[in-house]
C-alpha positions, -999 to 999 in steps of 0.1 A, spaced: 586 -395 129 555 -412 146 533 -426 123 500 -411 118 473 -437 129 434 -435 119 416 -452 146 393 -468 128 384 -493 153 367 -460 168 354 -449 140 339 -485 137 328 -484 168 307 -451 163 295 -459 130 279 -492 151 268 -471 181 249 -449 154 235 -477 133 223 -499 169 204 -465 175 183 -462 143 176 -497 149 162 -495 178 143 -467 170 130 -479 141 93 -492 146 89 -474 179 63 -455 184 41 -438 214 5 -439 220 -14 -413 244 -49 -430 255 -47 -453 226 -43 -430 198 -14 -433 179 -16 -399 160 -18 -364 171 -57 -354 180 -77 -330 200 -94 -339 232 -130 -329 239 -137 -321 273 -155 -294 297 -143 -274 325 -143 -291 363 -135 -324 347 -103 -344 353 -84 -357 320 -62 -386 328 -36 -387 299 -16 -421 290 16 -419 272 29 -458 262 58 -467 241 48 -493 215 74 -519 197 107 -510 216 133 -535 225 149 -515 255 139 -496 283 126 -464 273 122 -427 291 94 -407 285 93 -367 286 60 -345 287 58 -309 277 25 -287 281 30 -263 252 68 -255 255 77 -263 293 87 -294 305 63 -312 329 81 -325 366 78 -362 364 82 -382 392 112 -412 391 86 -440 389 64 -422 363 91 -421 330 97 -456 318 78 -467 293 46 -453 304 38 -421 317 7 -402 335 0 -368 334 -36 -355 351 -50 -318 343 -70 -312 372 -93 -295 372 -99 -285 334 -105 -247 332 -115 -223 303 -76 -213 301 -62 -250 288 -87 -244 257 -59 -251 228 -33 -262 252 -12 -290 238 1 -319 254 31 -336 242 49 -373 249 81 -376 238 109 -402 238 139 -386 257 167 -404 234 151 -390 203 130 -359 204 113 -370 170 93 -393 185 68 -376 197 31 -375 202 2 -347 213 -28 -337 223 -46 -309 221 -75 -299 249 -109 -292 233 -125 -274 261 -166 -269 257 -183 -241 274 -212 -216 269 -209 -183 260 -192 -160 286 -198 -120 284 -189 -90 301 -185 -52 295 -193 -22 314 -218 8 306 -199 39 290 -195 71 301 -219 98 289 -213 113 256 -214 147 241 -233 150 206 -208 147 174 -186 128 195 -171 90 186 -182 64 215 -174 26 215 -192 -3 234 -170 -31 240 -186 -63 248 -163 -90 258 -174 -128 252 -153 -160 256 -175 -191 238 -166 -226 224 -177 -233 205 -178 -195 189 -207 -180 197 -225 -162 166 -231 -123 179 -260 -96 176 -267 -65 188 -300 -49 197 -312 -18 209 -339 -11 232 -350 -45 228 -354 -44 187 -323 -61 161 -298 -29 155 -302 -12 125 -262 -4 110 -255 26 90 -229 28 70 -198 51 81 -218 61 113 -229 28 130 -206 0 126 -194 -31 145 -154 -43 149 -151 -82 160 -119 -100 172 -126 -138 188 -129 -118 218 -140 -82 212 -176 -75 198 -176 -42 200 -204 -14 185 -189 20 173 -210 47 171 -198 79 149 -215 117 155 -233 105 180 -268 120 180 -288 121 208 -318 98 190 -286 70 197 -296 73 233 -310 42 244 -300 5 261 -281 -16 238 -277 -52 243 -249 -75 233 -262 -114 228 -241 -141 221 -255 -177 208 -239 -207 204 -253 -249 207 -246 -251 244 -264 -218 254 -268 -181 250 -257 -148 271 -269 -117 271 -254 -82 284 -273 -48 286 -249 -16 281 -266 17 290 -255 46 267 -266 84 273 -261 110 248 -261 146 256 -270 177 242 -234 195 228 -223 225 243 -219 254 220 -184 261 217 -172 299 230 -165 321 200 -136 330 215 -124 346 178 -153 364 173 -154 383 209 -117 393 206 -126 411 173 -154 425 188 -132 438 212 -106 451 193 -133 470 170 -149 485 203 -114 494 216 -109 510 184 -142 528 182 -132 542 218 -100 551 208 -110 573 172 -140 587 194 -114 604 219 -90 612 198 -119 633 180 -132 647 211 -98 660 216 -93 673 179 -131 692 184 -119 706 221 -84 716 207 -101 738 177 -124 751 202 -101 764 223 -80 779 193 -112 797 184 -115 808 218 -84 826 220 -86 845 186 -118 862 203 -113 896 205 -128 901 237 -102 875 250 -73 898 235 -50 913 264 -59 951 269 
């Protein structure tokens, strides 16, 4: 029988591989632009962030991985050891809340990110609605992107909107600011402006809203019972002629002039 035989010089030797490791991880940390903990990066649209990743109190040659949010950055072969480069270039609206993370490739838990701040005004748009029948539901949907949020207001024909309860309301997402109008009446005719504020500027947008008198609904109900009654009325009217032209005739014949001689 061959012996059974427990290598443990392997089993040595992996147990050492596994202790070197956490050595040499232990202590190492990574920096982007100096800061050794996660932050968020103020910045503005057009401008160009330079972003330094640096591997701090290692003992071997390290690799470096960036991921924007959940994809993995292309680095080039010169640009992973160590210290890495990214650039965002230009900034836009869009990388608002986008983070940036540096990570050591040998051990993902080692890691490091950034956020992107990104300042801008207050951005609206919407369009005018279409024309709307009296007692009918109509929305205005004014559309803003602002960061800092913006604070929002409506007006109407130039004066702060009045709200009433269950009839004139307003629904707001971070994006949406949007007016509903219930029953409309036609006293909700008017121009209606959306204004967003915020400490690097304000925007306005104008939304032109026409209500119009409601058509009176056809009694379609009514006129077919009118007809039927008519119809009926005809019908009772005939059969009575014909009743008062049958007896007539009956009379006629019993006449004794009309008797055969």
């Amino acid at each position: 029988m061959v012996p059974r035989v427990i290598p443990g010089f392997l089993c040595g030797t992996s147990l050492l591989t596994i202790l070197l490791l956490s050595y040499s991880s232990a202590g190492v940390e990574l920096s982007i632009n100096a800061n050794t903990t996660d932050y968020r990066l103020p910045t503005r649209p057009g401008v160009n962030e330079s972003l330094w990743c640096n591997v701090r109190n290692h003992s071997q040659e390290e690799e470096l991985l960036w991921f924007r949010q959940d994809g993995m950055v292309d680095l080039k072969d010169g640009n992973r050891l160590n210290t890495s480069n990214i650039c965002i270039s230009p900034v836009t609206m869009d990388d608002n809340g986008v983070s940036f993370t540096c990570q050591l490739a040998r051990d993902g838990s080692i890691q490091i990110s950034v956020v992107l701040d990104v300042m801008f005004p207050p951005i609206i748009s919407g369009e005018d609605p279409p024309s709307v029948l009296e007692r009918n539901r109509v929305t205005l949907d004014c559309h803003v992107k602002a960061n800092p949020p913006a604070q929002m207001v409506w007006y109407k024909d130039n004066s702060t909107l009045v709200l009433e309860a269950s009839r004139l309301w307003i629904s707001q997402t971070s994006e949406l600011f949007q007016l509903v109008i219930e029953r409309a009446q036609d006293s909700d005719s008017g121009v209606y402006t959306c204004e967003a504020n915020s400490a690097l500027g304000t925007a306005r947008q104008d939304f032109l809203l026409t209500i119009e008198a409601g058509k009176l609904a056809f009694p379609m109900e009514a006129v077919i019972a009118a007809a039927v009654v008519v119809f009926l009325t005809i019908l009772f009217a005939i059969v009575a002629r014909r009743e008062a032209i049958h007896k007539c005739l009956r009379k006629a014949s019993k006449w004794p002039g009309n008797r055969a001689q």
